[in-house]
DRENTORRO-87268 format. One record per residue: x, y, z of N, C-alpha, C in turn; residue number from 0. Coordinates in pm, 1 decimal. Atoms other than C-alpha are relative to their C-alpha. Layout:
residues N
X, Y, Z, X, Y, Z, X, Y, Z, NUM
...
end
This chain:
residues 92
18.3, 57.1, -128.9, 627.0, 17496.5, 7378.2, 128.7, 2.1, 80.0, 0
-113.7, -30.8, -94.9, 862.1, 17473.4, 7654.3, 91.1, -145.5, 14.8, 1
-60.0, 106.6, -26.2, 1157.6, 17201.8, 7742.9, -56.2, -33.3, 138.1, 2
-36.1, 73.8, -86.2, 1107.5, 16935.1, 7978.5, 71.1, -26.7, 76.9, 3
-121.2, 35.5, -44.5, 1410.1, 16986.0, 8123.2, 22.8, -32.1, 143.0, 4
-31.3, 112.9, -91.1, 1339.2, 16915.1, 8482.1, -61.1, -181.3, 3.9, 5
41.2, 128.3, 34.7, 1119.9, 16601.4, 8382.0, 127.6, -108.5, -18.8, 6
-89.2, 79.6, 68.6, 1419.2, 16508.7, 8204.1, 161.5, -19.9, 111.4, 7
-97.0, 0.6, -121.4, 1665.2, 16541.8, 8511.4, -50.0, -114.4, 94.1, 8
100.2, 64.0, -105.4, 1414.8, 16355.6, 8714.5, 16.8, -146.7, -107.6, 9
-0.3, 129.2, 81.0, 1463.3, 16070.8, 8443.5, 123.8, -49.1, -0.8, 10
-157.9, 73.9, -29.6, 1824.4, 16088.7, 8464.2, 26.7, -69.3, 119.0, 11
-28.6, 27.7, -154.8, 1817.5, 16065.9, 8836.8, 45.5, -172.6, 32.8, 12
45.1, 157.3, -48.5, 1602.9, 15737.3, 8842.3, 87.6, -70.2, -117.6, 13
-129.2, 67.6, 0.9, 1867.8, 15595.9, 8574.0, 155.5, -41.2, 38.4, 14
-106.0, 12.9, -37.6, 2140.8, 15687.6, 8722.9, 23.7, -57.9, 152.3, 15
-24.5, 45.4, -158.9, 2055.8, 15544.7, 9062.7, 92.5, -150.2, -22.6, 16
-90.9, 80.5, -1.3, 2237.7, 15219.0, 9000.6, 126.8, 1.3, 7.3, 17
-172.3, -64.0, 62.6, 2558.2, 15359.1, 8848.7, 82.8, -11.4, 148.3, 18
-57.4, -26.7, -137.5, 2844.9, 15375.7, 9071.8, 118.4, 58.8, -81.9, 19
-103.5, -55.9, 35.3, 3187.2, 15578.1, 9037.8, -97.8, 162.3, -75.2, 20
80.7, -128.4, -2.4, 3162.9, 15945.0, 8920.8, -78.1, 3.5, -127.1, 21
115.9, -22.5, 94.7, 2907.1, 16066.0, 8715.5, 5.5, 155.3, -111.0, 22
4.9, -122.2, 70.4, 2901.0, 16351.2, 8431.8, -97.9, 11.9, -36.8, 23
69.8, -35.6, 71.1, 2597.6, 16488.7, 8321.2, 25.3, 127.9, -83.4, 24
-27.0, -110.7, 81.4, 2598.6, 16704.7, 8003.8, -152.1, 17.5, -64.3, 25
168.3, 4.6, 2.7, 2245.6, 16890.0, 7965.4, 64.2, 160.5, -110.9, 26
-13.1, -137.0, 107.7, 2215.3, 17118.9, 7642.8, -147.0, 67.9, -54.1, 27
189.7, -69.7, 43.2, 1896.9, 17367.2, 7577.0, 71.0, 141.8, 19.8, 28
34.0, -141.2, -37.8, 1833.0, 17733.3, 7549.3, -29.5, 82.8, 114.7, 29
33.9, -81.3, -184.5, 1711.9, 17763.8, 7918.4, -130.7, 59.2, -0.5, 30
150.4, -50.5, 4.8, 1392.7, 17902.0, 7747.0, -109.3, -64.7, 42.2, 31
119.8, 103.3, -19.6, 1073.8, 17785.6, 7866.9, 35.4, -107.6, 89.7, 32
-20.5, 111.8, -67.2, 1208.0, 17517.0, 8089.8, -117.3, -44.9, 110.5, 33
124.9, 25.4, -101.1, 949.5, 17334.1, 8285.6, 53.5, -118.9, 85.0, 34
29.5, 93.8, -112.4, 922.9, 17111.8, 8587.3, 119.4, 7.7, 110.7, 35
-49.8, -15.6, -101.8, 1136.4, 17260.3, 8800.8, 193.9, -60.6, 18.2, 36
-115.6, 67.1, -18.9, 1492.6, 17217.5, 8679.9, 98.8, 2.9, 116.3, 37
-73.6, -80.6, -159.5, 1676.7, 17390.8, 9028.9, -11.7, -93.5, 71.8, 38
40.3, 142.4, -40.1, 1491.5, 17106.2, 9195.9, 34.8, -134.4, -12.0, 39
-12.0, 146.5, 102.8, 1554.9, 16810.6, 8972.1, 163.8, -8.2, 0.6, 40
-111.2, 34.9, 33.2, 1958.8, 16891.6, 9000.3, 22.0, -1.8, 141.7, 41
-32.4, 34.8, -149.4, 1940.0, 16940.1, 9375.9, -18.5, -134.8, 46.8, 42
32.1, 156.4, -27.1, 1737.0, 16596.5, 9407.1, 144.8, -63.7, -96.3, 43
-115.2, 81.9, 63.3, 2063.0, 16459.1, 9151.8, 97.9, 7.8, 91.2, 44
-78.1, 29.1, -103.7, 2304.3, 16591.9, 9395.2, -6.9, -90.8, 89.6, 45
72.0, 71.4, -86.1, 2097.2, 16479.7, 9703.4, 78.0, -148.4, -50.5, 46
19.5, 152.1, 36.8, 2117.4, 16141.1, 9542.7, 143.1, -88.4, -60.6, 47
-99.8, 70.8, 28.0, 2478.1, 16111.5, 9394.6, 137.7, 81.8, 55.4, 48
-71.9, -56.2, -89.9, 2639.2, 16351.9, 9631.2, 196.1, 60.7, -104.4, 49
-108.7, -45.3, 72.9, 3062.1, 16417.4, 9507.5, -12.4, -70.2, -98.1, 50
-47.6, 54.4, 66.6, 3043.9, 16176.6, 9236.1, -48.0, 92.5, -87.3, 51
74.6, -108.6, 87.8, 2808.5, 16486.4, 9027.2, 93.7, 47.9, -79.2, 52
-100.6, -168.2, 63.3, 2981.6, 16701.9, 8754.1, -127.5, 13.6, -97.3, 53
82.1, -50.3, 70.1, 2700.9, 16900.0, 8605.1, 69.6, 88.3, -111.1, 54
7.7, -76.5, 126.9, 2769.3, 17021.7, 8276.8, -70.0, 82.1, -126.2, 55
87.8, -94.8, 77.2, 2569.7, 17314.5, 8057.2, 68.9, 3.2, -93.3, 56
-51.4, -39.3, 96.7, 2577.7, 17353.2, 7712.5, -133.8, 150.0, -36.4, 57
130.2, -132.5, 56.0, 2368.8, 17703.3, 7651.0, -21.8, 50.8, -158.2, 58
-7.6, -56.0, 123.0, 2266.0, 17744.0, 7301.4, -86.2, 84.8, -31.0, 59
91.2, -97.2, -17.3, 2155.3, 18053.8, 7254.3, 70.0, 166.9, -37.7, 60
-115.7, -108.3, 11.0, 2262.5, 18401.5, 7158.4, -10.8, 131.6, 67.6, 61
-10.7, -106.8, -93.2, 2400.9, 18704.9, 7328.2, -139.5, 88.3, 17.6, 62
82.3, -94.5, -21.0, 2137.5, 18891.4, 7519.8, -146.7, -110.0, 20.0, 63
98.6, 35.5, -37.5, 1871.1, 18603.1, 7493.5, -7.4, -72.3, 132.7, 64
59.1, 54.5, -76.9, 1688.5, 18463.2, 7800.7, 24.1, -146.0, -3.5, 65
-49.3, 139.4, -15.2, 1792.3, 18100.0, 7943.5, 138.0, -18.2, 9.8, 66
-146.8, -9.5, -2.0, 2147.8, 18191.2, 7986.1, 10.3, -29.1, 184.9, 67
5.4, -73.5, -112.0, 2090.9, 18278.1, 8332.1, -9.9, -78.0, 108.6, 68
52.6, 118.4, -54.8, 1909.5, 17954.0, 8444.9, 126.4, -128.1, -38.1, 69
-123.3, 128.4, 86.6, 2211.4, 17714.5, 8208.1, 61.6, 76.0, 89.7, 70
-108.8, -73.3, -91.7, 2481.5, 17935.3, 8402.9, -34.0, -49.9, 130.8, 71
-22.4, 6.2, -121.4, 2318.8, 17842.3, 8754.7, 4.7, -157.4, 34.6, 72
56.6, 191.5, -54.4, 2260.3, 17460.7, 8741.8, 148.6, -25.1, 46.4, 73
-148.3, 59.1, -55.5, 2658.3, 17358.9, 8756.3, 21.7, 29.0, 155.9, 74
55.7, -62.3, -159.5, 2633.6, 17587.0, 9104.5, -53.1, -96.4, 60.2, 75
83.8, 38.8, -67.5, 2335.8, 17450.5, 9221.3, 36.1, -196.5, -6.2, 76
-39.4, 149.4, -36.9, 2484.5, 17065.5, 9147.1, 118.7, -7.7, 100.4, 77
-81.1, -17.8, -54.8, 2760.4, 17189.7, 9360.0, 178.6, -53.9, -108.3, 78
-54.2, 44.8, 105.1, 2975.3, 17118.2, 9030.1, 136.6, 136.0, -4.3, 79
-70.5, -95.6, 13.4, 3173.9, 17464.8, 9049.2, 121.7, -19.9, 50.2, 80
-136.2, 97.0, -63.7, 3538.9, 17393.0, 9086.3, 32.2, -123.5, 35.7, 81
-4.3, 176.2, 14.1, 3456.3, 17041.6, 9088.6, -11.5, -28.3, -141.9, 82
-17.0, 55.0, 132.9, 3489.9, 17044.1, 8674.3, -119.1, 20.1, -70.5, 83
103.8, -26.9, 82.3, 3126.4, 17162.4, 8613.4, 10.4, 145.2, -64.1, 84
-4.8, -140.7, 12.5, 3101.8, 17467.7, 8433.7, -116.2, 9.9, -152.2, 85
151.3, 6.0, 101.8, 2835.8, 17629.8, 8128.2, 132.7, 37.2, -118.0, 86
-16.4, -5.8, 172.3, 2955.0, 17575.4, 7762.1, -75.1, 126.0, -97.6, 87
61.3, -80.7, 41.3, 2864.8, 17882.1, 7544.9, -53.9, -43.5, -172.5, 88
-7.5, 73.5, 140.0, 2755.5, 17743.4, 7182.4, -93.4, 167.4, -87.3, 89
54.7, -71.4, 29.0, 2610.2, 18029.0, 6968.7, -25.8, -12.2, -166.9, 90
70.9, 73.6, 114.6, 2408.5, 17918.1, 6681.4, 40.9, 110.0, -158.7, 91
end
């Protein structure tokens, strides 16, 4: 079956709405199968916690497979790039 992984962004969100000062998220999966719209689910995190974000990828997964591609763009898409986000390579 596939990860949850925007579900699970969308869960961080609504915990992390209280929080104050900056924020690190560190999100680790294959990138395979991902469902509910993770691209979405880190834009709504930005949206919602603006500079305090540092999106962090851990991609576990090995050379050549699929889900690299999607872990590589989230830090980007949190606007995390040169702000300290970047993708972790782990290779099983």
């Amino acid at each position: 079956g596939g990860s949850p992984m925007g579900d699970a962004l969308d869960a961080a969100a609504e915990d992390l709405q209280a929080t104050q000062g900056k924020i690190a998220v560190i999100l680790v999966s294959d990138g395979k199968q991902a469902t509910g719209e993770p691209r979405k689910a880190v834009e709504k995190l930005k949206q919602q916690l603006g500079d305090r974000l540092c999106l962090h990828t851990v991609w576990v997964g090995n050379p050549g497979e699929p889900g690299k591609v999607l872990m590589s763009s989230l830090p980007g898409v949190a606007g995390s790039i040169g702000g300290g986000g970047n993708l972790v390579h782990f290779y099983p």
